[in-house]
Legacy VTK file of the C-alpha trace (Angstrom):
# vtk DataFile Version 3.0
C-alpha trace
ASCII
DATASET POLYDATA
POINTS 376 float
-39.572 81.840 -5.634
-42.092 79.966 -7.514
-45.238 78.892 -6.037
-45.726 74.756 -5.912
-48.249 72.378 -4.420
-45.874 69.463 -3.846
-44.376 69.739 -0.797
-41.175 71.435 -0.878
-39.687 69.141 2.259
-40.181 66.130 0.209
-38.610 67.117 -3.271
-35.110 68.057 -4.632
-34.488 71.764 -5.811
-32.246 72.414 -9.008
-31.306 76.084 -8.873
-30.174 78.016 -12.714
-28.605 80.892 -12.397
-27.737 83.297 -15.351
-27.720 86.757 -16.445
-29.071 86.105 -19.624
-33.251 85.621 -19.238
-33.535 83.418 -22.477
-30.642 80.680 -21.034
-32.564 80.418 -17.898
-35.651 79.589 -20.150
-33.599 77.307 -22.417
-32.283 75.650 -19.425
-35.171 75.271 -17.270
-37.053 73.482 -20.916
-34.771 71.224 -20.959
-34.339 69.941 -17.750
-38.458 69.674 -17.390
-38.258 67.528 -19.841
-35.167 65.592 -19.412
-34.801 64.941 -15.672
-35.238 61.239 -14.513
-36.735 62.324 -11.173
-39.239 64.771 -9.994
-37.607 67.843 -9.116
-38.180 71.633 -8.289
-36.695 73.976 -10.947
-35.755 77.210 -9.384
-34.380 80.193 -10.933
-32.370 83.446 -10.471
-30.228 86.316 -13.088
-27.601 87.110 -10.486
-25.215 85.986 -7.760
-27.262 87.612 -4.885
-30.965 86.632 -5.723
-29.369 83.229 -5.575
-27.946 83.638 -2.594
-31.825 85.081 -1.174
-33.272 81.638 -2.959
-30.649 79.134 -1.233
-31.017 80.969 2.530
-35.149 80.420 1.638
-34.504 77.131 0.995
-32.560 76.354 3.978
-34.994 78.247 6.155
-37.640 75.938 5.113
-35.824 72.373 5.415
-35.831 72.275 1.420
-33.231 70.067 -0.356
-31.105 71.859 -2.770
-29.324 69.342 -4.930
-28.019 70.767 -7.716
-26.660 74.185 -8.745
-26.166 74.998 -12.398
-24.456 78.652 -12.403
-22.603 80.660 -15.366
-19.587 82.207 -14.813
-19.374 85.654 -16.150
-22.241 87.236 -14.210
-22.473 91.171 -13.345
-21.141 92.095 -9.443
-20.227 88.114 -8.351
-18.653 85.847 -10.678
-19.733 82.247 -10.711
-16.714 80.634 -8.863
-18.013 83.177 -6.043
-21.499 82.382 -5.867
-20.514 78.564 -5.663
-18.103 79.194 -3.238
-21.012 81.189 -0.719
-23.306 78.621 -1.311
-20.956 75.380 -0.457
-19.803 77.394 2.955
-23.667 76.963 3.460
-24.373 73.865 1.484
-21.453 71.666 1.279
-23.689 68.107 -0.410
-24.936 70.506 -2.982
-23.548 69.072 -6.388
-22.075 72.502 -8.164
-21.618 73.031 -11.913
-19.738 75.638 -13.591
-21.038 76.213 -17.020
-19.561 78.555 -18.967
-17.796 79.650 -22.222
-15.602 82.135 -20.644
-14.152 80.814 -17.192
-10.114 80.418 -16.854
-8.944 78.140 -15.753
-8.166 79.744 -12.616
-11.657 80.441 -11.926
-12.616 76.642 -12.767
-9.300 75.585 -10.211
-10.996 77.558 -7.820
-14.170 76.195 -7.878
-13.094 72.851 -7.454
-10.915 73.578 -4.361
-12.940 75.930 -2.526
-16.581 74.737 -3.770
-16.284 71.178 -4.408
-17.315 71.719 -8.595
-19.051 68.682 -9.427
-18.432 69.591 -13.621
-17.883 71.693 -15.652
-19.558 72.159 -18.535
-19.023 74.531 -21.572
-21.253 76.424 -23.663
-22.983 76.134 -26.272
-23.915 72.950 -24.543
-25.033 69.650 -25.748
-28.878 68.996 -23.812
-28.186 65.668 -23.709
-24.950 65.767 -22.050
-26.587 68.675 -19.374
-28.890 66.532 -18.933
-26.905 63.238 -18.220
-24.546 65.391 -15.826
-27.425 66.612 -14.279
-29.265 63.544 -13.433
-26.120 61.817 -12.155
-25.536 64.867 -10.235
-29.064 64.459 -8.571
-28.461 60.776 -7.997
-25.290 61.567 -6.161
-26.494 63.970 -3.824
-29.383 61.430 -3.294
-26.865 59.095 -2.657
-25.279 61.210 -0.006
-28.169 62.131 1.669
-28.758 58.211 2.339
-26.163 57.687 3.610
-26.179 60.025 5.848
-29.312 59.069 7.155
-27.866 55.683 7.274
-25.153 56.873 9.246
-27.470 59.079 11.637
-29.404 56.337 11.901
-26.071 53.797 12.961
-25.023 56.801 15.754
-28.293 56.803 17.487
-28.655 53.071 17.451
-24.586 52.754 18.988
-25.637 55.640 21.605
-28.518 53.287 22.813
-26.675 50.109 22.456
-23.626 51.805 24.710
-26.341 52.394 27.697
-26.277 48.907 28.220
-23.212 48.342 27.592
-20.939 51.363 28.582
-18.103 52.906 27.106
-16.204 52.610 30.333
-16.742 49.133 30.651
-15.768 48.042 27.262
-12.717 50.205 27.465
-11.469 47.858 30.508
-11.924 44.953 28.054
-8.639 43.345 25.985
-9.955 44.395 22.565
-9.017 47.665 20.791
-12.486 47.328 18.737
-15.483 45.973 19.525
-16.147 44.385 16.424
-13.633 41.777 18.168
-14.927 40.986 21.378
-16.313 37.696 21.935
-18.506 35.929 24.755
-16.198 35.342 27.544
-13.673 38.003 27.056
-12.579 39.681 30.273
-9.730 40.917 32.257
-8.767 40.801 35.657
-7.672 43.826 37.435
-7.508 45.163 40.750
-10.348 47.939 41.067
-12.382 49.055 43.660
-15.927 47.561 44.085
-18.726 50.381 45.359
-21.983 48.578 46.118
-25.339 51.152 47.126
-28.652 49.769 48.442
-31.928 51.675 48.812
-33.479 50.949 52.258
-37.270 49.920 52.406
-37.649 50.409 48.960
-39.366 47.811 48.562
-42.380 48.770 50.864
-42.195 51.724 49.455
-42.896 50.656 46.135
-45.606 48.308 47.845
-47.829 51.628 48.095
-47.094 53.321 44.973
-48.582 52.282 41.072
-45.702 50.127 39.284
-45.086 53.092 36.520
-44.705 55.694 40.007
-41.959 52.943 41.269
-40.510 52.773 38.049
-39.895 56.901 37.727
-39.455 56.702 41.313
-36.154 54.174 40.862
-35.014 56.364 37.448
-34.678 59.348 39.030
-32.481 57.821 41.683
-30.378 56.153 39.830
-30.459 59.064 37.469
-29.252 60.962 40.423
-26.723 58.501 41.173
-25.535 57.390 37.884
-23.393 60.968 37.496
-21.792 61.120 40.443
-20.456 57.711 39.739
-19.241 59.107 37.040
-17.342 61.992 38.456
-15.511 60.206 40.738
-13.962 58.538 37.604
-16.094 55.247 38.465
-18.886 53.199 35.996
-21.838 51.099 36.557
-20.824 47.111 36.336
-25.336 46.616 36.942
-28.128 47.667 38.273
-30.096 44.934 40.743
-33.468 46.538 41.191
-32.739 49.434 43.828
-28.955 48.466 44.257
-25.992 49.395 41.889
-23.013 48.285 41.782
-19.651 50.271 40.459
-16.243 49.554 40.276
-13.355 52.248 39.624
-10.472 51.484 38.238
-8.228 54.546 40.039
-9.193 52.647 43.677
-10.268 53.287 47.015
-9.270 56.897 46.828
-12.370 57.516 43.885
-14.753 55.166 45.425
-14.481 56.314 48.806
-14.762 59.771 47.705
-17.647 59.114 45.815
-19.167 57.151 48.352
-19.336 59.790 50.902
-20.720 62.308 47.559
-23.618 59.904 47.264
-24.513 60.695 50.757
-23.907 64.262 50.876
-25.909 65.181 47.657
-28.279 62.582 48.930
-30.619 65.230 51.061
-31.026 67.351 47.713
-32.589 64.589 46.109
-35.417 64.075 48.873
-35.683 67.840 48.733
-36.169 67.602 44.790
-38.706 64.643 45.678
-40.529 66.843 48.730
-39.638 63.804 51.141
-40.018 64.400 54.229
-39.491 62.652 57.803
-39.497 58.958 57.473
-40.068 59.642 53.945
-37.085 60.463 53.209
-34.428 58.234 50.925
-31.475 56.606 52.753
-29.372 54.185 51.247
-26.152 51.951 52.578
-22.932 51.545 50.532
-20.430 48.897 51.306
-16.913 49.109 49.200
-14.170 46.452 48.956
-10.625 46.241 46.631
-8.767 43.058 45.112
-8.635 41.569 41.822
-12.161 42.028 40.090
-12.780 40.184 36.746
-15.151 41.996 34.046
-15.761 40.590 31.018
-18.701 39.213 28.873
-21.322 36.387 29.845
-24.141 34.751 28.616
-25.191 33.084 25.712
-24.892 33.388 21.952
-27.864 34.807 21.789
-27.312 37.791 24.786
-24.396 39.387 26.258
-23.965 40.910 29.387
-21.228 42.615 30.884
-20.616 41.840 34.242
-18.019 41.224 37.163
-17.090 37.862 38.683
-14.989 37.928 41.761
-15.432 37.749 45.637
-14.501 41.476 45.614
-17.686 42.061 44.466
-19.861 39.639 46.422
-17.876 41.031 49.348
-18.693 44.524 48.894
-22.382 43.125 48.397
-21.955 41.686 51.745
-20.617 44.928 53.341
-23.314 46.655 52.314
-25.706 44.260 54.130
-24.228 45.156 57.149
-24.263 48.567 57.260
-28.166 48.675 58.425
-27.109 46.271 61.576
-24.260 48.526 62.172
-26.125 51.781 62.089
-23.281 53.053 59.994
-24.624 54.451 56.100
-21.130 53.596 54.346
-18.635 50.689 54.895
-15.303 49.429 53.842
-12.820 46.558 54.262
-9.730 46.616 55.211
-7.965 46.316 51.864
-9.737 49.593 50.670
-8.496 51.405 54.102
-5.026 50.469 52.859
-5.265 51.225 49.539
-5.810 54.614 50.166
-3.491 56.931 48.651
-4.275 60.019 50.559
-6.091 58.184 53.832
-6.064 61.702 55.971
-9.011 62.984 53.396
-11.214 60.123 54.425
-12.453 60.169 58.464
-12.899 56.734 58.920
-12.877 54.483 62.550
-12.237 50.469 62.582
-15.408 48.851 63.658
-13.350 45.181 63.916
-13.774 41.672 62.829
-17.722 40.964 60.832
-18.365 37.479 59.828
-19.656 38.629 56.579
-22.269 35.944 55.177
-21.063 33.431 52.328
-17.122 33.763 53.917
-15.758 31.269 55.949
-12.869 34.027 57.166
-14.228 37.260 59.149
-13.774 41.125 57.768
-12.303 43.430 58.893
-15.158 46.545 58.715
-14.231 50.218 58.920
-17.101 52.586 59.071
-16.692 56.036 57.032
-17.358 58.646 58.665
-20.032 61.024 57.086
-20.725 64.795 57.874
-23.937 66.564 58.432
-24.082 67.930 54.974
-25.092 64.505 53.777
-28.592 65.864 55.704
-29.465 62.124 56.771
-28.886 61.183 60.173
-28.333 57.496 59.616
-28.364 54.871 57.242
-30.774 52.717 59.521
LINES 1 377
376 0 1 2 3 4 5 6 7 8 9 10 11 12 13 14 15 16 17 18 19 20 21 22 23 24 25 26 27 28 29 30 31 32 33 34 35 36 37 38 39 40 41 42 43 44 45 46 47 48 49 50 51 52 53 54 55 56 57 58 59 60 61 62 63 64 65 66 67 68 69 70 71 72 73 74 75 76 77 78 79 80 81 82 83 84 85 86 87 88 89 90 91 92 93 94 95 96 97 98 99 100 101 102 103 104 105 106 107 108 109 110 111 112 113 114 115 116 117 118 119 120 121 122 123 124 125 126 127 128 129 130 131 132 133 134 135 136 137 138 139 140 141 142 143 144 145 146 147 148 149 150 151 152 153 154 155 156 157 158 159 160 161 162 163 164 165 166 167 168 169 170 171 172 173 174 175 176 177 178 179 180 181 182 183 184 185 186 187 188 189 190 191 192 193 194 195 196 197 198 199 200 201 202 203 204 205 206 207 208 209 210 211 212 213 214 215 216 217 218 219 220 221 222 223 224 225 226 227 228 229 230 231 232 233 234 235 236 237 238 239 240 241 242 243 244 245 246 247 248 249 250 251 252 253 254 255 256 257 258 259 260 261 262 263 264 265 266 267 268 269 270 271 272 273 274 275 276 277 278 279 280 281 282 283 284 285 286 287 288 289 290 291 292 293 294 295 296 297 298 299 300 301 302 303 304 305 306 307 308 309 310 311 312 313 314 315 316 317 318 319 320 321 322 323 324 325 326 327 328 329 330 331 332 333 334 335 336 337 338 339 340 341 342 343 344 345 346 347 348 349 350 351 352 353 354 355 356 357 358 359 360 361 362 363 364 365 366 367 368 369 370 371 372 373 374 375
């Protein structure tokens, strides 16, 4: 390939292939002189050295935009050559020019390479050129917009963090192009709420940025198994979460009692040891839950708005005072569709702060895989 100093990365390659030496010349004159934007001019007198210059090209993150090939070449036939090169490089623009293609060899080129013209010799230079240079500005074209649309996918994947797809799937709105402030939907779900205990003197003796990774990894720990029990994130409140899952008490309470079992291989993976070592409490209720969209015009948030959710809040609360490390009301209890997988023991009646009404509490019973001896 020819040697240049401007950075191959940065420019557009036009590759001429023909058997015929004093073409290539008459080609490559032309288009030096006639192209509207800085390009590299490659060149090549058969089927497989263009082949060797394309697989170059792609090895080194080099554009190529345009390919000008002849048809009636010695070993592979034009239609060929443009048909190995779009399996590789499907944006490339590909033209055909020729004297002596059929029409069956054009036909194929078009279906099977994507031929971008056709052109037929002798040409006239200033209609190669004017094919050419609209050929370049399409590809150009297509190349911006896919950046444009690489650029759109990575900005929806961060945008869909704070907003998850799970929880905009619950919404009434079949795209989200429609959803409004306020819109919401009421449903009966299960509410999981998790609190870190003494996190916060913890974080009193580490460095802000240690609390901070400290608090990712948890919830980073957390976040999955949330998600395997067919539940998502509703917020985060500093070292609590809160979840709901739509299937009911039979995901949440499954995945309540996971977040305690896998809980020991996280201290492990943080070398806690003794007091050290992470506990957390998890209360769960069930009812009607609303989610939907709050705030301003300015900022959304999704949230959930119900006493389900301040009640499994509440539960939570308990737990510590109970010396139990996961909780649940009665209505999850009896939601259960399969309640002989979940050991559980009726504590009673808990006035529950904020209710006027007591609860009825039901502790659930963890095993000794969960490595933490109590929630307290």
């Amino acid at each position: 390939m020819e040697s240049n100093a401007i950075d191959q990365a940065q420019r557009s390659v036009v590759l001429c292939v023909d058997d015929e030496h004093i073409v290539l010349n008459s080609i490559g004159e032309q288009l030096k002189r006639g192209l509207s934007q800085p390009c590299l001019i490659e060149v090549a007198e058969s089927g497989e050295e263009a082949l060797e210059i394309v697989d170059e090209l792609i090895e080194q993150g080099t554009h190529l935009a345009v390919v000008i090939s002849d048809h009636l070449m010695p070993r592979m036939k034009g239609d060929e050559l443009l048909r190995r090169i779009h399996a590789r490089l499907p944006d490339a623009r590909k033209i055909l020019l020729t004297g002596q293609a059929s029409a069956d060899a054009v036909g194929s080129a078009v279906n099977h390479a994507s031929l971008y013209r056709y052109i037929a010799k002798p040409w006239e230079s200033a209609d190669l050129l004017l094919t050419i240079n609209e050929a370049l500005k399409s590809y150009r074209q297509t190349l911006e917009l896919a950046r444009k649309t690489t650029r759109l996918r990575r900005t929806l994947e961060v945008f869909q963090r704070f907003v998850p797809r799970d929880f905009i799937r619950q919404l009434p709105a079949d795209d989200v192009t429609t959803l409004s402030l306020g819109a919401g939907v009421e449903r009966d779900m299960s509410v999981l709420f998790s609190d870190m205990r003494g996190f916060t003197s913890r974080a009193e003796t580490m460095a802000p940025t240690e609390a901070f990774g400290f608090l990712n990894r948890y919830l980073g720990h957390a976040g999955p198994i949330i998600r395997e029990h067919s539940g998502f994130i509703i917020t985060f409140l500093g070292d609590a979460l809160m979840a709901a899952f739509p299937g009911g008490p039979d995901d949440a309470l499954a995945c309540s009692q996971d977040l305690y079992a896998r809980l020991s291989r996280f201290n492990d993976m943080e070398g806690l040891r003794g007091d050290e070592r992470l506990r957390i409490g998890v209360g769960v209720n069930t009812g009607p839950l609303l989610i939907g969209i709050i705030g301003d015009d300015e900022r959304w948030e999704g949230s959930a708005i119900s006493d389900v959710a301040n009640t499994a809040a509440r539960i939570e609360s308990l737990t510590k005072k109970l010396g139990v490390a996961i909780a649940a009301s009665e209505s999850t209890i009896a939601g259960l569709n399969a309640p002989e997988k979940v050991s559980h023991r009726r504590i009673g009646e808990v006035n529950v702060k904020g209710r006027k009404q007591p609860v009825n509490v039901y502790e659930i019973i963890t095993t000794a895989a969960g490595g933490e001896p109590s929630a307290s």
